[in-house]
C-alpha positions in Angstrom: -57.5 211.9 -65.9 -59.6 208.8 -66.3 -56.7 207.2 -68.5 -54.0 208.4 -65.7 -56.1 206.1 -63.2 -56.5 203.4 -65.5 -52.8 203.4 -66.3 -52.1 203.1 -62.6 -54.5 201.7 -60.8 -54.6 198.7 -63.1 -51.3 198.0 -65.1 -48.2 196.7 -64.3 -45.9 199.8 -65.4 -44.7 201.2 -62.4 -42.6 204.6 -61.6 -38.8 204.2 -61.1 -38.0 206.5 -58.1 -34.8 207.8 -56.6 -35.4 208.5 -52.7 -32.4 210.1 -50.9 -32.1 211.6 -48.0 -31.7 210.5 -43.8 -32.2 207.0 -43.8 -33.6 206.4 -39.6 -34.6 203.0 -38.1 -37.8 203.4 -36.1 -37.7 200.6 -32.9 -41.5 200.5 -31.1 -41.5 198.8 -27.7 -45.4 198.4 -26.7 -46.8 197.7 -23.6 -49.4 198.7 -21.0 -48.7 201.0 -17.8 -50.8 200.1 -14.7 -48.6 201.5 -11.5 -46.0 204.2 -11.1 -42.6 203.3 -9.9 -41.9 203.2 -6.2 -38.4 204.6 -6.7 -39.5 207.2 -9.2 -42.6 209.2 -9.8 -41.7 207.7 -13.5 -44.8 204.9 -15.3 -43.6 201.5 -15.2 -44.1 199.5 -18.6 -45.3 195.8 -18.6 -43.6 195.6 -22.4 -45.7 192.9 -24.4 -44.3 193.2 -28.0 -41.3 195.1 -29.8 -40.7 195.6 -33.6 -38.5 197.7 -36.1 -39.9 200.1 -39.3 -38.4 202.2 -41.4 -38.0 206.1 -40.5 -37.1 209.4 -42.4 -36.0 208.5 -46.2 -36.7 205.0 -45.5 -40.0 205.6 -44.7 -41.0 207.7 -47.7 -39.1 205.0 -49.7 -41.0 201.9 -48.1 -44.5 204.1 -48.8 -43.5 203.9 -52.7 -43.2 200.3 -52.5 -46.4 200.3 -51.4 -47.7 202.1 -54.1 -46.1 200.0 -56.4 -43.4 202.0 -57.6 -39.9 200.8 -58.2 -37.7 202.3 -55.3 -34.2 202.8 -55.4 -32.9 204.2 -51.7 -30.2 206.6 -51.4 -28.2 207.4 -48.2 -25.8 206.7 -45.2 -25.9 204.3 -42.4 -23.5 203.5 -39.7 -21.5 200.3 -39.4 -23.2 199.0 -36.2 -26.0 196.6 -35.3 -29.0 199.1 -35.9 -27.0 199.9 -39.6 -27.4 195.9 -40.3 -31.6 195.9 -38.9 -32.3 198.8 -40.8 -30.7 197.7 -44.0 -32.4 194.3 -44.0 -35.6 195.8 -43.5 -34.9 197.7 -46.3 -33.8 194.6 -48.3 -36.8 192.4 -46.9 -39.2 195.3 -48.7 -37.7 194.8 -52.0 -36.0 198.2 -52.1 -33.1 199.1 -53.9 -29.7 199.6 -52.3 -27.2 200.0 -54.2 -27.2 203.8 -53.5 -26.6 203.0 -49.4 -23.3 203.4 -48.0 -21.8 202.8 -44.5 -19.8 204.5 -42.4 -17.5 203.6 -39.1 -17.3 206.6 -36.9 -20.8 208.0 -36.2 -23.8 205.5 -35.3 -26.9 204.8 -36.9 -29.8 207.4 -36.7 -32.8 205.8 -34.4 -35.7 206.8 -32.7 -37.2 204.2 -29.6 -40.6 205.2 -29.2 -42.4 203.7 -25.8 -46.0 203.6 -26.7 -48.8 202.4 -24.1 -52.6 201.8 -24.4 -52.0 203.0 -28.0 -50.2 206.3 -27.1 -46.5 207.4 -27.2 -45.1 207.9 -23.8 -41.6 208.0 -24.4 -39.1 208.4 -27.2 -35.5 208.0 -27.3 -33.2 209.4 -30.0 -29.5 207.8 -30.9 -28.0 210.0 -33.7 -25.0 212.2 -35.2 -26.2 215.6 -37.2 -22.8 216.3 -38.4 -22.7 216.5 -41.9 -21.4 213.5 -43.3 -17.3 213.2 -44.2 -15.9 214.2 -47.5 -15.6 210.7 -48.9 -19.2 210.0 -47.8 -20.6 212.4 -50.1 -18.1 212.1 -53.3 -19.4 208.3 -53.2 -23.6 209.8 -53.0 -22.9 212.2 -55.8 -21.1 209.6 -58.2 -24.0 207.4 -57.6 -26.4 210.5 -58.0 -24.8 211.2 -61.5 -25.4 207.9 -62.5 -28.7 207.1 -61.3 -31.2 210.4 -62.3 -31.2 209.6 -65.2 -33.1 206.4 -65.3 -35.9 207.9 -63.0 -39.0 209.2 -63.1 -38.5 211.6 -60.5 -36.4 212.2 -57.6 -37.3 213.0 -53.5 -35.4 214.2 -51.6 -36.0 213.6 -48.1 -34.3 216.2 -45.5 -34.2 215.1 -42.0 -31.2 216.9 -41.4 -29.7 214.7 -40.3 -26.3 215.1 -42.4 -26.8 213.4 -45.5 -28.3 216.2 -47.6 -25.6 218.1 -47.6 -25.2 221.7 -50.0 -22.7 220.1 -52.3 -25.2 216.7 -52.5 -28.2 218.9 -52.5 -26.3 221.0 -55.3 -25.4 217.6 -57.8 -29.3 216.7 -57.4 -30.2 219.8 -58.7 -28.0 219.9 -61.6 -28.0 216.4 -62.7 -32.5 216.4 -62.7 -32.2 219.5 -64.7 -29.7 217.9 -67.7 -31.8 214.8 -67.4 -35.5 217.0 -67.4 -36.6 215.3 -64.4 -38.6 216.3 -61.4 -37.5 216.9 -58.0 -39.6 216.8 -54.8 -38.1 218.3 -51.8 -39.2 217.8 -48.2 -37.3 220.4 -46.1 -36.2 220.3 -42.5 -33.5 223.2 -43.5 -34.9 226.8 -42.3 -32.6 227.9 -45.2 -35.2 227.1 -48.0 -32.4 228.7 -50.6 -30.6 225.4 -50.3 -33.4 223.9 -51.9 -33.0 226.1 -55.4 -33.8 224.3 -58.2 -36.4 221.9 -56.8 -39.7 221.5 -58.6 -42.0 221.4 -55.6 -41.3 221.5 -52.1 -43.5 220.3 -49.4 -43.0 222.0 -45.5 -45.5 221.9 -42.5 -46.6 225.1 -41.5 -44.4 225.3 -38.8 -41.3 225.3 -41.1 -42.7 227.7 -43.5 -42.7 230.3 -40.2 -39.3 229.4 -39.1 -38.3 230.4 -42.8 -39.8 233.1 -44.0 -39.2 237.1 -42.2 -43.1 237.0 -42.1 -45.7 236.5 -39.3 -48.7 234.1 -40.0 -51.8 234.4 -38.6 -54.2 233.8 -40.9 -53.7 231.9 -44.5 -53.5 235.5 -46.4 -50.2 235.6 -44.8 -49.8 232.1 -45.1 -50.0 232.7 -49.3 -47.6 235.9 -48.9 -45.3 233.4 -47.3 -45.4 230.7 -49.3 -45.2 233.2 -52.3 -41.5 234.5 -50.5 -40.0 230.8 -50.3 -41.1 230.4 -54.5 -39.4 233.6 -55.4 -36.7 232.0 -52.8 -36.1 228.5 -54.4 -38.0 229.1 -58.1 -39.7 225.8 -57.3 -42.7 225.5 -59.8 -45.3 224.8 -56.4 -45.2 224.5 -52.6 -47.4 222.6 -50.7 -47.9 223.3 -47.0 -49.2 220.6 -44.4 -51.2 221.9 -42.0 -52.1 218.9 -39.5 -56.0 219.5 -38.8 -56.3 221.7 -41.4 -54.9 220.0 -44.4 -52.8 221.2 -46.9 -52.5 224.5 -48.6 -51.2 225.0 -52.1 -49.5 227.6 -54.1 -48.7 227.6 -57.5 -46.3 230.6 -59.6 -49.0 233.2 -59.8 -51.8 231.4 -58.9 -54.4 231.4 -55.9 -53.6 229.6 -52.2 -55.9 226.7 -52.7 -56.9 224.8 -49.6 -57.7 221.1 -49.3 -59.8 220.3 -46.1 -58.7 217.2 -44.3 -61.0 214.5 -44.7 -59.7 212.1 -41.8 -62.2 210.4 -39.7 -60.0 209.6 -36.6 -56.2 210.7 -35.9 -54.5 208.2 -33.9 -51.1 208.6 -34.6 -49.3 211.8 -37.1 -45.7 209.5 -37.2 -44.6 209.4 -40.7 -47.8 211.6 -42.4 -45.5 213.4 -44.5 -43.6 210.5 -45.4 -46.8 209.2 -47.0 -48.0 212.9 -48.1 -44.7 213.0 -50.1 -44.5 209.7 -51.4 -48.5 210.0 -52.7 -48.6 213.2 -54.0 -44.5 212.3 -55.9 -46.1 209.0 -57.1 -49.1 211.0 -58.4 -47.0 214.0 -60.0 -44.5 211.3 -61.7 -47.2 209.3 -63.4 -49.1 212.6 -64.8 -51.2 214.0 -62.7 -51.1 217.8 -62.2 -50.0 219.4 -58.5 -53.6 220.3 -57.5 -54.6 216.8 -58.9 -51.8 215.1 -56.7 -52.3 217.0 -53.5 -56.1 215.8 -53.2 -54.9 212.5 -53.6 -52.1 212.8 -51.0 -54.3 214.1 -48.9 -56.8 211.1 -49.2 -54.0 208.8 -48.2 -53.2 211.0 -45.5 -56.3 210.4 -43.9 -56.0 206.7 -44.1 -52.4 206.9 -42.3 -53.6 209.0 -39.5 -55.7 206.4 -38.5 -52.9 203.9 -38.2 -50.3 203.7 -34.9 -46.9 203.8 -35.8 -45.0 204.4 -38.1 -47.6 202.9 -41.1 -47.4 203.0 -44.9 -50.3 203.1 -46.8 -51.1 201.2 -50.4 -52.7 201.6 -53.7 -55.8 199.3 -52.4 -56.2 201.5 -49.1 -56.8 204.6 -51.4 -58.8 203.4 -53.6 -60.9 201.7 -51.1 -60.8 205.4 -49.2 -62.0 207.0 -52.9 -64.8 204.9 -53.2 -65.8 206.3 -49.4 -65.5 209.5 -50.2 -67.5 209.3 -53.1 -70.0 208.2 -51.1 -69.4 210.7 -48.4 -69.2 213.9 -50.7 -72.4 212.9 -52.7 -74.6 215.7 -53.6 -72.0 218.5 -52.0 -69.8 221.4 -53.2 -66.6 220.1 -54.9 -63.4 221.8 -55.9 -62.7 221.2 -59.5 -59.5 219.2 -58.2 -61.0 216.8 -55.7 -64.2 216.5 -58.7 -61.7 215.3 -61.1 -60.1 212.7 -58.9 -63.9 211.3 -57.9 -65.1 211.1 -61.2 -61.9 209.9 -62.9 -62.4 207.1 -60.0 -66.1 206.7 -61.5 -65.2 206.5 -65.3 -62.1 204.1 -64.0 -65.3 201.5 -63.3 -67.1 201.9 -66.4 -69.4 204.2 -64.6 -70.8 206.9 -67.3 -70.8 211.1 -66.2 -73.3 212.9 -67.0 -72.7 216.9 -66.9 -75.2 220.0 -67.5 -74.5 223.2 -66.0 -76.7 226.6 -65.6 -77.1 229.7 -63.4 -80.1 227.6 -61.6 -81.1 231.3 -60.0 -85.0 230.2 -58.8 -85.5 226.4 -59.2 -88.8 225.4 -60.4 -90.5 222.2 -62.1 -89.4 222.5 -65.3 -85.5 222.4 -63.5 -86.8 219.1 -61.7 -88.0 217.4 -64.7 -84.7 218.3 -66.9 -82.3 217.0 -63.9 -84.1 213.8 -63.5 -84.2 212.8 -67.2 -80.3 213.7 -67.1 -79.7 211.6 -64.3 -81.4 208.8 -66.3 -79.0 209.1 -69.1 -76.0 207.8 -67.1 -74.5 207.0 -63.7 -73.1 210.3 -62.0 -74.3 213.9 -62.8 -72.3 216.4 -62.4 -73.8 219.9 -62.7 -71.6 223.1 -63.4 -72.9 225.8 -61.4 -72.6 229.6 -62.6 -70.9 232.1 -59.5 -72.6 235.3 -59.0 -69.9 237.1 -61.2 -70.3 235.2 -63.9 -74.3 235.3 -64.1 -74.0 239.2 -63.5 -72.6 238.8 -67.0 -74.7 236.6 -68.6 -77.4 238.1 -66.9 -77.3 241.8 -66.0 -76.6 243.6 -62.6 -80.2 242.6 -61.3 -79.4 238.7 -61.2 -78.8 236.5 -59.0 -81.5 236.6 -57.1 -80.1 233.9 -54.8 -76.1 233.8 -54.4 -74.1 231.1 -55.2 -74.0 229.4 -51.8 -77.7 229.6 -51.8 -78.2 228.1 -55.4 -75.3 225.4 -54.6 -77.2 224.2 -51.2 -81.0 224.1 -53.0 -79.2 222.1 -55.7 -77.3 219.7 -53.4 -81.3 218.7 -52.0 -82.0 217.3 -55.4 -81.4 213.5 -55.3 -80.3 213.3 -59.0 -77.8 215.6 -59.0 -74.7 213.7 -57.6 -72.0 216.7 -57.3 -72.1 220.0 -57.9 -68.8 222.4 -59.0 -69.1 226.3 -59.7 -67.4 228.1 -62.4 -67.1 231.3 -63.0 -66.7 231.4 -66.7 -69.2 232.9 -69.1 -69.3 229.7 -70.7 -68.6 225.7 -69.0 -66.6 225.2 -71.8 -62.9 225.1 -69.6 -64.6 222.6 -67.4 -65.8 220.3 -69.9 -62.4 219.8 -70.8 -61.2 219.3 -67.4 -64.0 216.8 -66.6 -64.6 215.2 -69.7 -67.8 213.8 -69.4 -69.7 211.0 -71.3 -72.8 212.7 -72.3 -73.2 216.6 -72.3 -76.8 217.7 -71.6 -78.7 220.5 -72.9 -82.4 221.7 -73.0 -83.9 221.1 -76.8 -84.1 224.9 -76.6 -80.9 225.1 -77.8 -79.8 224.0 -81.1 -76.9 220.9 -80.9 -74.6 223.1 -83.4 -74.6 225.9 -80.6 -74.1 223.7 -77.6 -71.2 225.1 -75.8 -68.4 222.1 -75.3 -70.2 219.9 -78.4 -67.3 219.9 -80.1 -64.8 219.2 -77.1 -66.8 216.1 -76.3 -67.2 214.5 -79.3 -63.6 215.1 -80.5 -63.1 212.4 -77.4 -65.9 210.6 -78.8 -68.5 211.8 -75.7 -72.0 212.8 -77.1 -74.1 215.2 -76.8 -78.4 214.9 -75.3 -80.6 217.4 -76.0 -83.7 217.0 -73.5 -87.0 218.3 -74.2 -87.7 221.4 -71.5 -91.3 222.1 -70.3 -93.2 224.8 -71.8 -93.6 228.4 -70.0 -91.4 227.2 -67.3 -88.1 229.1 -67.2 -86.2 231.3 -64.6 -87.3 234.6 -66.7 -90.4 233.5 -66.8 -91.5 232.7 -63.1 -89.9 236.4 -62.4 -92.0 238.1 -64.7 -94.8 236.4 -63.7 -93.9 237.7 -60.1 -93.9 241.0 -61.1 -97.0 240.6 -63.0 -98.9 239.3 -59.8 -97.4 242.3 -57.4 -98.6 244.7 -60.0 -102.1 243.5 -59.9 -102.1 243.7 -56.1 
C-alpha cells in the first residue's frame, strides 16, 4: 500500500475517469438577514455576494479534478442561459466535454440556495425529471460505447434527474464488462435492480430503507439489508453513508465493517457524497482495496463537511488531514484498514515501521524494556495484539487474565508504542503481510529461523531484530509466582 501512495500522491500518472450522470448548476446568493419583512412574516436578505458551482455529476466530476484525475463528463443540459454557465464552469475546470449534449425543450436542472450568517435559509429548484427523449439517449450510449474503454473506471452519478435512464444504465453495464472495467454507482433509484451489474454501489442510509422490504433499527438489520440489495444488483460491495455515523461497509460474505466519522466540525453536508464517491472511486481505480478506499473517503469527508457550499476537496487537503490524524489516533485502537492507510502515509515519508505483536496478558518490566528498545529501532511501532479467542488457543481456557479491551487500553498508556491493531489469528503472520513493516521484532528467546513472518519480510527485503528479553521476567512466570505467594499465605 506504501507503493500505491507513492504512485499517487507523488507522480504525474493520473486516472482517466468517465463521470455520467445529472449534470446540476448550483447558484449561491449570500447575504445577512437582520429584520423580517413588514409585508410578510418572511426574513429579508441584504445579498452581499453571488456565485455559481457545479452540482450532481458535475460535482463528483469537478472533485476528480481535484484529485488529479483526468475527467471526462457525461450528460444532458438544456439549451438556455444556465446550460451555457454551467458548461463553462465545466470548461474553466479543465473537464472533458465531449460526452455533454444539449437539448431545446426542457431547462437546465438548478438549485438557488439562499444562505445567511453561514446557514441555508432558502432553496429554489428549476428542473425537468422526465426521462430524457429517444435521441438524447441514442447519442449518450454511442458516446458510452466509445469512451469505456479508455477508462479506468466509470461513475455513474444518479440524481434522477432523467439522464440515467434503464437503456443508458443498461449500455454502461454491458460495455464496463467487455472492456473489464469497474463501475461505481451512486443511486437515487429506490429500484436498486436497475443498478445490476455495477461493482460497488454507494446509498445513504436513508435510501437503503426506501429499498429494501426490511426495517432498520439497529446496524444488524442494517447488514441484512445491505446483504438483500448485493444479492439484488450482484455488485462486489455496498457502502452505506451514514451522516454522523460514517459509513458502513459490506462486502460478498464478509462482516458489516463500520468506519467512525472523524470530522471535527459539520458546517455544511452539500455535495458529501459527491466527494465520498469521487475519493473512495479515485482510490479503488488506482489499486486500493474497498475497505482501504472507504477510510480514505471518509477522511476527505471530514474535510468537506467543514466547508460551506457546495466545496471540493484535493489531494493536498487529504494528505494534510492524514498527517492529523496520525497524530490524533497515536497510541489508540486501529482497524487494520484505517492502520494501513496511516502507516502506508508514514513509509510514503521515509518513515521506518516497526511491528512486534503478543498476547501482552499481565504487563511487567521485562514488557517495558522490550517495547522501548523496539521503538528505538525505527520511527512508528506498531504492535499486533492477540483477541481473547485467539490466546484461548495459544494459551488454554484459563487465559486471558485481562480481555482484550483491557490489554489494548494498558498498551495504548505506553509512550513507545505508537498504534495498536488486534488479530485474532494464532499466528501475526496475515498481518505482517498486510502491513508490511520495515523491521520485525522478536525477543532473542526465539530462534530467527522460527520467527513467524521472517520470511514474508525479507522476501520484501524488511529485516528481522531479535532483542535480548530480561531474565525470569515473563507472563508465566509473574502468575506462577502469584500462585506461589497465595500458597504460602
Amino acid at each position: 500500500m506504501k507503493e500505491k501512495f507513492k504512485k499517487y500522491f507523488n507522480s504525474t500518472e493520473r486516472p482517466k475517469v468517465l463521470v455520467i450522470g445529472d449534470l446540476i448548476l448550483d447558484e449561491y446568493i449570500w447575504g445577512s438577514v437582520n429584520r423580517i419583512s413588514p409585508e410578510a412574516p418572511v426574513p429579508i436578505l441584504e445579498t452581499r455576494s453571488e456565485n455559481l458551482a457545479l452540482g450532481g455529476a458535475a460535482n463528483v466530476a469537478n472533485n476528480l479534478v481535484g484529485l488529479g484525475c483526468e475527467v471526462h463528463l457525461c450528460g444532458a443540459i438544456g439549451q438556455d442561459e444556465k446550460g451555457d454557465k454551467l458548461l463553462k464552469s465545466i470548461h474553466d475546470r479543465s473537464i472533458q466535454t465531449e460526452g455533454i449534449f444539449r437539448f431545446v425543450h426542457r431547462p437546465t436542472t438548478s438549485k438557488i440556495r439562499v444562505v445567511a450568517h453561514n446557514q441555508q435559509i432558502l432553496r429554489i429548484d428549476k428542473e425537468d425529471n422526465r426521462p430524457i427523449t429517444e435521441e438524447t439517449e441514442k447519442k449518450l450510449i454511442q458516446y458510452i460505447n466509445q469512451i469505456i474503454p479508455k477508462m479506468d473506471g466509470v461513475i455513474c452519478s444518479d440524481y434522477q434527474k432523467g439522464v440515467l435512464t434503464e437503456k443508458v444504465i443498461r449500455a454502461i453495464m454491458h460495455r464496463a464488462q467487455q472492456s473489464q472495467k469497474t463501475v461505481i454507482v451512486d443511486p437515487k433509484s429506490s429500484d436498486f435492480s436497475l443498478y445490476k451489474g455495477a461493482s460497488v454501489i454507494t446509498p445513504n442510509e436513508r435510501e437503503v430503507a426506501r429499498s429494501v422490504p426490511i426495517k432498520i433499527k439497529d446496524t444488524e438489520d442494517l447488514g441484512r439489508a445491505a446483504e438483500y440489495l448485493l444479492n439484488l444488483t450482484r455488485a462486489e460491495a455496498i457502502l452505506i453513508t451514514r451522516g454522523k455515523d460514517g459509513m458502513s461497509l459490506y462486502q460478498n460474505k464478509e462482516k458489516l465493517v463500520s468506519i467512525p466519522t472523524v470530522a471535527k466540525e459539520v458546517f455544511d453536508v452539500t455535495g458529501a457524497g459527491d466527494t465520498v464517491i469521487s475519493v473512495f472511486s479515485m482510490a479503488v481505480f488506482v489499486g486500493f482495496n474497498y475497505e482501504e478506499a472507504a477510510w480514505l473517503s471518509n477522511m476527505a469527508a471530514s474535510v468537506v463537511v467543514g466547508k460551506i457550499g457546495t466545496a471540493v476537496v484535493t489531494l493536498d487537503e487529504i494528505n494534510e488531514f492524514l498527517h492529523e490524524e496520525m497524530l490524533r489516533t497515536a497510541h489508540t485502537v486501529l482497524e487494520l484498514a484505517e492502520l494501513k492507510i496511516i502507516v502506508s502515509l508514514a513509509k510514503s515519508t521515509d518513515k521506518k515501521v516497526v511491528f512486534t505483536n503478543g498476547c501482552f496478558d499481565i504487563i511487567h518490566a521485562g514488557h517495558i524494556e522490550f517495547l522501548q528498545k523496539a521503538k528505538a529501532l525505527g520511527d512508528i511501532l506498531v504492535v499486533g495484539l492477540n483477541t481473547d479467542q485467539s490466546v484461548k488457543l495459544l494459551k488454554g481456557e484459563n487465559r486471558p487474565i485481562k480481555n482484550e479491551k483491557e490489554r489494548a487500553n494498558i498498551l495504548s498508556a505506553i509512550k513507545y508504542i505508537d498504534y495498536i491493531t488486534l488479530f485474532s489469528d494464532t499466528t501475526p503472520e496475515k498481518l505482517i503481510q498486510e502491513i508490511r513493516p520495515d523491521i520485525l521484532v522478536k525477543g532473542n528467546d526465539y530462534n530467527i529461523d522460527d520467527v513467524v513472518g521472517r520470511e514474508i519480510v525479507e522476501g520484501y527485503g524488511a529485516k528481522v531484530e531479535l532483542i535480548p528479553i530480561v531474565e525470569g521476567l515473563s507472563t508465566t512466570q509473574t502468575l506462577e509466582n502469584i500462585l506461589e505467594k497465595h500458597k504460602t499465605r
